[in-house]
C-alpha positions as a Markdown table, in Angstrom:
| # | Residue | x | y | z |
|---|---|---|---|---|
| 1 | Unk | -14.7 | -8.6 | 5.1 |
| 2 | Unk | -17.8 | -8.1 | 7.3 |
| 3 | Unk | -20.0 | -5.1 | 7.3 |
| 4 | Unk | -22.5 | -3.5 | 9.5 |
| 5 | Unk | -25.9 | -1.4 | 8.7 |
| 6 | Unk | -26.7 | 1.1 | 11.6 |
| 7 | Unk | -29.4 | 4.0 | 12.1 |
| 8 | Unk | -27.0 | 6.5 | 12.7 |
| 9 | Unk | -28.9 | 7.1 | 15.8 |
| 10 | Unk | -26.7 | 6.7 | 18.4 |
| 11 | Unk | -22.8 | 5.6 | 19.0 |
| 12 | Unk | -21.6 | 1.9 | 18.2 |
| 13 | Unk | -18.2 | 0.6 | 20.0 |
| 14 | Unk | -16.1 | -2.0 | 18.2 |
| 15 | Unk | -13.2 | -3.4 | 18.8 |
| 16 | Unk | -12.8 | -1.2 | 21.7 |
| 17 | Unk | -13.1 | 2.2 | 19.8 |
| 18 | Unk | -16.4 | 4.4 | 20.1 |
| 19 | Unk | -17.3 | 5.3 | 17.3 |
| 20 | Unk | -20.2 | 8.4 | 17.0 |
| 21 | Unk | -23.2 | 8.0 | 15.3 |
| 22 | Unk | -21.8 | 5.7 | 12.2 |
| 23 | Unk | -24.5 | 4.8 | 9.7 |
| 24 | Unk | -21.8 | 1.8 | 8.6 |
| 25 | Unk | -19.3 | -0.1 | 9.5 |
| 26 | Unk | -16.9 | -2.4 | 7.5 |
| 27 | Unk | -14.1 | -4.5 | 8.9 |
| 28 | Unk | -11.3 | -5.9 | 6.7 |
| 29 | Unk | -9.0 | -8.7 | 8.3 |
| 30 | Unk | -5.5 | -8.6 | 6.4 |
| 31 | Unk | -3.0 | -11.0 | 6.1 |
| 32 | Unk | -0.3 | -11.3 | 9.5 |
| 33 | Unk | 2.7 | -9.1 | 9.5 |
| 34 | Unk | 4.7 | -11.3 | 12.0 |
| 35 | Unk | 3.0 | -12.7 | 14.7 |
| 36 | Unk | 0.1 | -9.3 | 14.5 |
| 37 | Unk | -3.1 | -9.7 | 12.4 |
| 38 | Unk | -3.8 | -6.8 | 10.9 |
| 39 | Unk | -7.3 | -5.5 | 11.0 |
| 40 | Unk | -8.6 | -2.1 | 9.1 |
| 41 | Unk | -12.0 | -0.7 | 10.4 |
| 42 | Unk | -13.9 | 1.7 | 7.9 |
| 43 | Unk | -16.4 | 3.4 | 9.9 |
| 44 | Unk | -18.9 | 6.1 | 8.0 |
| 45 | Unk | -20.6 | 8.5 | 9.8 |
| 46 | Unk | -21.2 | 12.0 | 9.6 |
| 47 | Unk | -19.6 | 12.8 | 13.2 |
| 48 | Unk | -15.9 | 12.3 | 13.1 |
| 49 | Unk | -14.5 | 12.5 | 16.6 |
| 50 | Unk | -10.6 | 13.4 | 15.8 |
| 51 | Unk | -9.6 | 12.2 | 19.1 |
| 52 | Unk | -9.9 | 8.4 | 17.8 |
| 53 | Unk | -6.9 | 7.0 | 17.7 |
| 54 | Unk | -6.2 | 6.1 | 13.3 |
| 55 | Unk | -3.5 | 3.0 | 14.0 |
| 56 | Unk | -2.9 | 1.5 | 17.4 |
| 57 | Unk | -0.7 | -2.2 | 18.2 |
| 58 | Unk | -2.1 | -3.6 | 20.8 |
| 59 | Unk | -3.1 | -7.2 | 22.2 |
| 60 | Unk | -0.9 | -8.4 | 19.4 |
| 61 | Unk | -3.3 | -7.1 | 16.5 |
| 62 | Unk | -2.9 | -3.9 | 14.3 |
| 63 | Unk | -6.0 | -1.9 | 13.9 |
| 64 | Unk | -6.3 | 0.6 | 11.7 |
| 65 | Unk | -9.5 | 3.2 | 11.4 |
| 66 | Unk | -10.3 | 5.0 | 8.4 |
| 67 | Unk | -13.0 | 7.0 | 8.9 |
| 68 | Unk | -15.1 | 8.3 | 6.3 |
| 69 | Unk | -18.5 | 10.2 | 5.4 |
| 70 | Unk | -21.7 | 8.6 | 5.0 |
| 71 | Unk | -22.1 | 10.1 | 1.2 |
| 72 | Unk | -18.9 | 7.7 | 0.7 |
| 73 | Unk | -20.8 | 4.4 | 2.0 |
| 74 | Unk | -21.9 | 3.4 | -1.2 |
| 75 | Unk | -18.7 | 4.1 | -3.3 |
| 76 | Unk | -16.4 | 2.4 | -0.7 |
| 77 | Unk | -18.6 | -0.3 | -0.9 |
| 78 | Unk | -18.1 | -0.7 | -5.1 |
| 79 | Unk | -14.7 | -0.7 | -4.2 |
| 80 | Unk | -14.1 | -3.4 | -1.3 |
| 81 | Unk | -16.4 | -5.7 | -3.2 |
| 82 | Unk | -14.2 | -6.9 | -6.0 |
| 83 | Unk | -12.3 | -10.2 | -6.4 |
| 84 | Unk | -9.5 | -8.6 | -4.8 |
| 85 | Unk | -9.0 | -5.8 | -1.9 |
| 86 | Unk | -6.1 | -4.8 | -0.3 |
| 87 | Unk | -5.3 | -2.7 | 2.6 |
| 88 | Unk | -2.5 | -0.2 | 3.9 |
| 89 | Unk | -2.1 | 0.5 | 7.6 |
| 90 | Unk | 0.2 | 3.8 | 7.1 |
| 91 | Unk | 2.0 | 5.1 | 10.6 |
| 92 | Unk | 0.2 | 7.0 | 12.8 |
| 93 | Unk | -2.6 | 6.7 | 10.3 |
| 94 | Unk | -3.0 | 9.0 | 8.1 |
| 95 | Unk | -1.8 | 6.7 | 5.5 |
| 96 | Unk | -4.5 | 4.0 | 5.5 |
| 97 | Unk | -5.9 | 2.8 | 2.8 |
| 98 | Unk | -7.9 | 0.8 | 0.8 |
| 99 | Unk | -8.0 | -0.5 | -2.8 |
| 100 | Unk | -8.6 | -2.9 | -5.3 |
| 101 | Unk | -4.9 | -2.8 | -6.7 |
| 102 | Unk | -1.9 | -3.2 | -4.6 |
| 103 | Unk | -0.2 | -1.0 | -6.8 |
| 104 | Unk | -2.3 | 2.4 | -6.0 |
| 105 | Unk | -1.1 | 2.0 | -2.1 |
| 106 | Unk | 2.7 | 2.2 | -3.5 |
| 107 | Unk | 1.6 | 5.7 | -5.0 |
């Protein structure tokens, strides 16, 4: 996992996505499903754009972008930093997850 402080001041582009105005950024890197890593951004920022793209395949790695708002920075960040973390890249999105027991992404 690897995270990212920002003012909030202006846009941020990672992994080819533009994100607007995010105060943080967290990346996960999950396990391989097949020959595709799996990779889950969690971007907080108080100005969703709903035209970014939740799951996308492509150049052989699974991103996933669940976006979230800046009052849940701190939270998330309780979460994500226990012993263990796991994530769930959900369709065309609007299933992905994060948490701290594989069991609670079955629910």
């Amino acid at each position: 996992m690897r995270s990212l402080v920002l003012s909030g001041d202006k846009d941020f582009t990672v992994h080819g996505v533009l994100f607007r105005r995010p105060v943080g950024v967290v990346e996960m890197v999950g396990t391989r499903v097949g020959n595709c890593p799996t990779t889950m951004l969690v971007v907080f920022t108080d100005h969703p754009d709903d035209g970014i793209g939740r799951f996308r395949l492509e150049r052989g790695e699974a991103l996933g972008v669940l976006l979230l708002p800046v009052s849940a920075f701190s939270g998330f960040m309780h979460v994500a930093g226990g012993s263990s973390v796991y994530v769930r890249l959900g369709g065309n999105g609007a299933d992905n997850a994060v948490a701290n027991d594989a069991t609670m992404l079955n629910a």
